[in-house]
C-alpha positions, 0 to 999 in steps of 0.5 A, spaced: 510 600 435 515 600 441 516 594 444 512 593 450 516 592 456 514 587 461 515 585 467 521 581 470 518 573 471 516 573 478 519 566 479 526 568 477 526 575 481 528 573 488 534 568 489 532 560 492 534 562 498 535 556 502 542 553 501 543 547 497 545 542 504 538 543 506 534 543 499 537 536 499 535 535 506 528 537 504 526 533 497 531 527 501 525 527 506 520 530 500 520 523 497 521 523 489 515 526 485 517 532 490 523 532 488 521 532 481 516 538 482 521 542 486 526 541 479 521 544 474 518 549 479 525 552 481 527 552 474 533 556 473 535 558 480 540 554 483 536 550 488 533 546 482 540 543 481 540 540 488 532 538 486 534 534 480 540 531 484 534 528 489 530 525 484 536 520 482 536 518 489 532 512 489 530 512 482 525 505 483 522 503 490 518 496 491 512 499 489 513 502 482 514 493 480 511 489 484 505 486 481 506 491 474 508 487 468 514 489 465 510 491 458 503 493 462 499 499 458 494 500 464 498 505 466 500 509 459 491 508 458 488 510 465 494 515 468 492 522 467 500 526 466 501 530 473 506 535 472 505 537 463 498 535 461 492 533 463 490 526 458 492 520 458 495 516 452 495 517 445 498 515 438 501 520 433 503 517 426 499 511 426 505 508 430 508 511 435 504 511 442 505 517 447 504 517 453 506 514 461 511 508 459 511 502 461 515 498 467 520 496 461 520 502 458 522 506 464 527 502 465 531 502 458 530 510 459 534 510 465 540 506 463 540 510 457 540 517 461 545 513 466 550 511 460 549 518 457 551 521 462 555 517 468 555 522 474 548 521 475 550 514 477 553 517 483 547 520 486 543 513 486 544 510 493 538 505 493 533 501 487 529 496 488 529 490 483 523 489 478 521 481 478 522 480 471 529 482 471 534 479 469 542 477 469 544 483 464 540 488 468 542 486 475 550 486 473 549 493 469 546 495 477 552 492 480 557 494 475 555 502 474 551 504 481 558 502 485 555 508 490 549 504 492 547 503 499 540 501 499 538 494 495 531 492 495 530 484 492 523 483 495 520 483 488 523 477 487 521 472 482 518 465 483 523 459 480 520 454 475 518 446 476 526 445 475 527 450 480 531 455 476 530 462 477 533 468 473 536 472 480 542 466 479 547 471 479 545 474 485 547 467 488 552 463 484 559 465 487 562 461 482 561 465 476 568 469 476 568 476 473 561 476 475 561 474 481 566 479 483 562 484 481 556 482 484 560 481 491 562 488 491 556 491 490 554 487 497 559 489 501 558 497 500 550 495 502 548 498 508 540 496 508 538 491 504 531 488 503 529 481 502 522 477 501 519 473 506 524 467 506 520 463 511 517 458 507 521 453 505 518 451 499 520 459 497 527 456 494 528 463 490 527 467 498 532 461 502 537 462 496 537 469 497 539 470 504 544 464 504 547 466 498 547 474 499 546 475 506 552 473 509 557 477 504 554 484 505 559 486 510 557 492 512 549 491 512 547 494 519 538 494 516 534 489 513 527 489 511 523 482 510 516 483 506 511 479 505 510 475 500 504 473 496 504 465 494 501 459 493 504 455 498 502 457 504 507 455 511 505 449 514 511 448 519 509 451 526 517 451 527 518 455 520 513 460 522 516 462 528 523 459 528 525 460 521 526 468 521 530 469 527 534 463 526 536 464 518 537 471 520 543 469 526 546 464 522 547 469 516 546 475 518 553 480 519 556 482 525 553 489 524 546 487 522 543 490 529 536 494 525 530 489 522 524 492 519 518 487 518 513 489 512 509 483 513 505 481 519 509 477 524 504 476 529 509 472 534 513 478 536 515 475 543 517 469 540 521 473 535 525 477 540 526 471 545 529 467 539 533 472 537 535 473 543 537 466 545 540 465 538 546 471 539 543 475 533 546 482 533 539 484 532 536 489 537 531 495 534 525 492 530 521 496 525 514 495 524 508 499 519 503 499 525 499 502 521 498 496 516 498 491 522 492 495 525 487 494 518 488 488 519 483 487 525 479 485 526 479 479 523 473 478 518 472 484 515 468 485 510 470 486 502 468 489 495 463 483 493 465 486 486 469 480 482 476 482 479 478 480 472 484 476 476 478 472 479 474 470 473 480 469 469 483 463 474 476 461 476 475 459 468 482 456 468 482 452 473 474 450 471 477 448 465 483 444 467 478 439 471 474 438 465 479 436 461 482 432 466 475 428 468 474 427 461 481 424 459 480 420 466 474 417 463 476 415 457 483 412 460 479 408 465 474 405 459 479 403 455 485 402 460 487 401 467 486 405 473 494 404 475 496 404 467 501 410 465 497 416 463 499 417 456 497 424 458 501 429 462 495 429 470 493 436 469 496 441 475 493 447 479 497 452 475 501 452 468 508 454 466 503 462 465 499 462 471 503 463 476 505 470 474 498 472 473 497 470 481 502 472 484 503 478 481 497 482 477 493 480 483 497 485 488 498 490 483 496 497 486 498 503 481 500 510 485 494 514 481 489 509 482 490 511 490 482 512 494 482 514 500 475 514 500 474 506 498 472 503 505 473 496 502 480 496 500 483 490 501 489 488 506 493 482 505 491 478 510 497 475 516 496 468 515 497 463 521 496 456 519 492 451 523 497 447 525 494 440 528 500 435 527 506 440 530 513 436 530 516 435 537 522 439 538 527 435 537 525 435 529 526 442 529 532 444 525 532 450 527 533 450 535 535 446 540 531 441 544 527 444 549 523 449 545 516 447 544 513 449 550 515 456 549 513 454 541 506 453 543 505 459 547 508 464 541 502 460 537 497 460 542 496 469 541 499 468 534 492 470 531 488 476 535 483 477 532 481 484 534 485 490 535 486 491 543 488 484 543 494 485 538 496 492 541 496 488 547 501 482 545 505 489 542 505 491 549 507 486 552 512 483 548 516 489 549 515 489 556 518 482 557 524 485 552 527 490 554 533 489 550 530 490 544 527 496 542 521 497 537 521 503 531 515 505 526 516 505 519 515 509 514 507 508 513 505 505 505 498 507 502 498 499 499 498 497 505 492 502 508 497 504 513 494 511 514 486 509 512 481 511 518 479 507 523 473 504 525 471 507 533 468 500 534 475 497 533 477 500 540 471 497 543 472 490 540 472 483 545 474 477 544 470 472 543 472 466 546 472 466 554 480 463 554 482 470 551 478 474 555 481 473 561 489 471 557 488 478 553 483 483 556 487 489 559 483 493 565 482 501 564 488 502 568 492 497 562 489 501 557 492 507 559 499 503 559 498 500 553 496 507 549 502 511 553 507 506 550 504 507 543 504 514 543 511 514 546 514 507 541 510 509 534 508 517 536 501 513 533 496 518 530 489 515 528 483 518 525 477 515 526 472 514 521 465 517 524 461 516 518 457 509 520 455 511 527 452 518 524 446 515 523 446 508 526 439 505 524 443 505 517 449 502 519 450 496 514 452 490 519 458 489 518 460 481 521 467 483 523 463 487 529 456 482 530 459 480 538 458 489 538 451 488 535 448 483 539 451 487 546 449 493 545 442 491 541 444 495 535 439 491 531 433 495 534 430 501 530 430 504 536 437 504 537 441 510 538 448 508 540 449 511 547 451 505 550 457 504 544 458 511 545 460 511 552 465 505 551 468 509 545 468 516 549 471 512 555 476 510 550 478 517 547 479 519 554 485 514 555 488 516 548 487 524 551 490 522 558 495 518 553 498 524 550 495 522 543 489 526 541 482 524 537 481 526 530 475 525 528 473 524 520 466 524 517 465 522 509 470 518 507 465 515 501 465 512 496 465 518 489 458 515 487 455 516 493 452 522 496 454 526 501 448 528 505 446 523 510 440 526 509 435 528 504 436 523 499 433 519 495 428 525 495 422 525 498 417 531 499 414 527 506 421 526 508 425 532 506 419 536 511 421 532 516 428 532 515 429 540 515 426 541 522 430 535 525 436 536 529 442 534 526 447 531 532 450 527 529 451 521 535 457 525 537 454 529 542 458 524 548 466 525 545 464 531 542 468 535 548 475 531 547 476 531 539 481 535 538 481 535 531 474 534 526 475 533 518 469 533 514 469 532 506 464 534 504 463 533 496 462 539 492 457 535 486 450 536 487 447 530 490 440 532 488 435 532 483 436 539 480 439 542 475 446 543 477 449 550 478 455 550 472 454 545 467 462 544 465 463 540 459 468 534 461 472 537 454 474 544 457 481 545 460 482 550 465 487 556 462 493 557 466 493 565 469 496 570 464 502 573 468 502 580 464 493 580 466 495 582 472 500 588 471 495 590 465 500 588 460 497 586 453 499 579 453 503 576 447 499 570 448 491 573 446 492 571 438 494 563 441 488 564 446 482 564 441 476 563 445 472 557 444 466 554 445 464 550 451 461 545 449 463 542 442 460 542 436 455 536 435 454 533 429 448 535 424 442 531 422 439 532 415 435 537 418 440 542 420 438 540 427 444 539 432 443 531 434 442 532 442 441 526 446 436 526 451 437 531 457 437 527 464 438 529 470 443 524 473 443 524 481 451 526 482 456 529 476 460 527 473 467 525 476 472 527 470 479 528 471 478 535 466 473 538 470 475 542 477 476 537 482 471 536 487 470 537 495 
């Protein structure tokens, strides 16, 4: 028998007919796993190269350590494989795991590639440091990765009681050979990012931009994220002054671009201050879409409880109770003011610390839902501040600032959206000089979620800020002009809640709309809030920005039918001949874009249309099938059942478990995606 011929791989049958300078352009913007997919799927063309050159270009980011224990299974137990297989961990031998790598693991493995083949660390230009790093892994940073240009530490580690951190290296300019080499890396940096060095208590965020932000030479960008502690910022003057000066006092003659990850409220205040310090410092990055979720103030969140929660409610319960028992029995048989011969019980232990800090802001990437609508955001915090120093006590600025200080305070905490834009606006009115930039968008901290049409509507409660921050019809315009031209801003409006707004839950974050507009009645329709929304959608649409309108962001247990369930034949007959207008019918005329995602699961009591058993996995295309080719895979590719065997009782039957009929499919990862 002749061997058939086949025909050529259609993947390999053209050359990749872009050029290897815009292929990298491309995976630069692309990001990392892009890269990685365009590698594999380039396979042997000569763009695949370039692909796999892009991967190594920033190896880690932030979010790839934060809040993840360097040990951490969660991953290799709950992460289905993207590019090769479809399953989550498994063991083999016994004793081997196989499956995604932890924190650690992926890092031992980098080191290795890199030490095994040194060219590739020339094609790392940024890493972010992981918090449990220590002396050995920074140094191998700057001892082998002498191209890099991007250094991020905002996962920094927090010091013990003693004050001791195991970041002293970065710092310590006393340690000789050490010390050389970590100086050289600083001085080829040209963007470095730091945590929240605001509070003074922080002394592992003070000790870093002391000691490293002055011997970074070349640094013209610097990112300052926030910082999730325990110790939150008391002083008035460290919340407002703190930054500006840390960053004019150390900051480099080149340093002229600051990116904040973290909710800086006092944007006027910043700008002046840095203005009057001399810092050089004059374009400022800002994730507008992370500040917008976070008014207005009050939102509601998941009532579900986190294991984080249980487990520091447990600990500290049990703190208190040791601590009363031994304080009842030393006062019985000693004195009050006696030494204890018992250390006092504190809020946290030496273990404790971690688990807050860290695991409760542990996002991993394939835990991603877009469709969860009580994602939390890390709250701005702006203290109350009842006993604020005189001015003259401010080590940070002159005597002479604390009227201007009060004013920055006094619009520190807007409490809904048109308020913040509004200090936005102004802030950048009243500072020409500087000029504001948005920032690449991060999933973590909901920068592309939705909006609520409400929040474009909202007013302040209090009479004061009405008349301080409130903007007329025609200012809105201003405001939404300036957007559009500063941030290209682009929102998506989330309709679900207004489909039907004798169903709407209440939200507390919007009770002044309610109450204005009687949303408590049955008889409510909603046409009096949309017209206030529909006015606002025309000053986006004569600002340039166009309204994009979204229906079904739900939560994956929930049905996608506003009506029709749960079944009811009186209500069904009814609800097929109503007209579905969807409270739309005001802004219908000035949407220019309407997303529905509609969720393909049956969400009625009837037997769904394919039963797909959760352990068949889709087959891949044969690619001689086409060309009607016998296929050299037909004896590895056996048909087998659907479903799998089950198991027999002692009278031959197959042991079934009782049919029943559930109101959703199931949401497995094996089976077709759904929607």
């Amino acid at each position: 028998m002749a061997i058939p011929q086949y025909p050529e791989y259609r993947r390999e049958a053209k050359p990749w007919p872009l050029t290897n300078e815009i292929t990298f352009a491309i995976c630069f913007l692309a990001g990392r796993e892009a890269s990685a997919a365009l590698c594999i799927a380039l396979c042997k063309h000569t763009g695949a190269s370039v692909a796999h050159e892009a991967t190594y270009y920033e190896p880690f980011a932030f979010w790839d350590w934060h809040g993840v224990h360097p040990d951490d299974t969660y991953a290799r137990e709950w992460k289905s494989q993207r590019m090769w297989e479809y399953h989550r961990g498994f063991s083999y031998d016994a004793l081997h795991m196989f499956g995604y790598p932890t924190a650690r693991e992926r890092w031992a493995r980098f080191k290795d590639d890199l030490n095994n083949h040194p060219t590739k660390t020339e094609w790392v230009k940024s890493i972010a440091a992981a918090h449990w790093m220590g002396t050995e892994d920074l140094l191998w940073i700057a001892k082998n990765l002498q191209k890099l240009e991007a250094l991020d530490l905002s996962d920094a580690p927090f010091a013990d009681r003693g004050g001791k951190h195991h970041w002293a290296v970065l710092v310590d300019q006393d340690s000789g050979t050490s010390s050389g080499v970590v100086s050289d890396l600083f001085r080829g940096l040209k963007w470095l990012g730091l945590p929240d060095f605001r509070n003074v208590n922080d002394q592992v965020a003070s000790a870093l931009v002391r000691g490293i932000l002055d011997r970074c030479t070349g640094l013209s960008a610097l990112s300052v994220r926030h910082r999730q502690s325990s110790d939150d910022i008391t002083d008035p003057h460290d919340y407002v002054c703190r930054l500006p000066s840390m960053i004019a006092a150390f900051g480099p003659s080149a340093l002229t671009h600051l990116e904040l990850r973290l909710p800086f409220m006092c944007l006027d205040g910043l700008m002046i201050n840095l203005d009057i310090r001399g810092s050089t410092i004059r374009h400022i990055g800002i994730d507008l879409g992370a500040w917008i979720q976070l008014h207005p103030k009050g939102k509601k969140t998941t009532e579900e409880l986190k294991e984080i929660d249980v487990k520091k409610t447990a600990r500290l319960a049990a703190k208190k109770e040791r601590f009363d028992i031994y304080e009842g029995v030393h006062n019985a048989r000693l004195q009050a003011e006696e030494k204890w011969r018992l250390p006092r019980s504190h809020i946290k232990d030496e273990g404790s610390a971690y688990t807050e800090l860290y695991s409760r802001n542990a996002k991993h990437a394939f835990e991603q839902n877009f469709y969860d609508p009580d994602r939390e955001s890390i709250p701005p915090h702006v203290p109350v501040f009842t006993n604020a120093h005189d001015a003259s006590d401010c080590e940070h600025f002159d005597h002479g600032h604390a009227d201007d200080l009060k004013l920055s305070l006094s619009d520190a905490d807007p409490s809904t959206l048109p308020e913040m834009l509004n200090n936005m606006y102004r802030a950048a009115g009243n500072n020409p000089d500087f000029k504001l930039f948005p920032l690449e968008p991060e999933w973590q901290g909901n920068s592309n979620d939705p909006l609520h049409p409400f929040a474009l509507i909202q007013r302040p409660t209090s009479s004061s800020l009405v008349s301080k921050t409130s903007s007329t019809p025609g200012e809105s315009q201003n405001v939404y002009k300036w957007l559009n031209r500063t941030f290209n801003w682009r929102p998506v409006f989330d309709w679900d809640s207004l489909v039907r707004c004798k169903a709407m839950g209440h939200d507390q974050a919007y009770k002044q709309l309610w109450e204005r507009y009687g949303l408590d009645s049955p008889h409510s329709i909603c046409h009096d809030a949309n017209a206030e929304i529909a006015d606002h959608f025309q000053s986006l649409k004569f600002a340039g920005i166009p309204i994009h309108i979204f229906f079904g962001r739900r939560c994956l247990d929930s049905p996608s039918l506003y009506w029709g369930w749960p079944y009811n034949k009186h209500d069904w007959s009814k609800w097929l001949i109503a007209s579905f207008g969807a409270n739309i019918g005001l802004v219908a005329s000035l949407v220019d874009t309407l997303s529905i995602m509609y969720d393909l699961r049956d969400p009625i009591d009837a037997s769904s249309p394919l039963n797909v058993s959760a352990s068949s996995f889709p087959r891949p295309t044969c690619p001689w099938a086409r060309d009607r080719l016998p296929c050299p895979f037909a004896t590895q590719w056996c048909s087998t059942p659907i479903s799998p065997r089950g198991q027999k009782m002692a009278n031959k039957h197959l042991l079934r478990p009782p049919s029943v009929l559930k109101p959703l499919a199931p949401h497995f990862r094996t089976l077709p995606s759904s929607g």
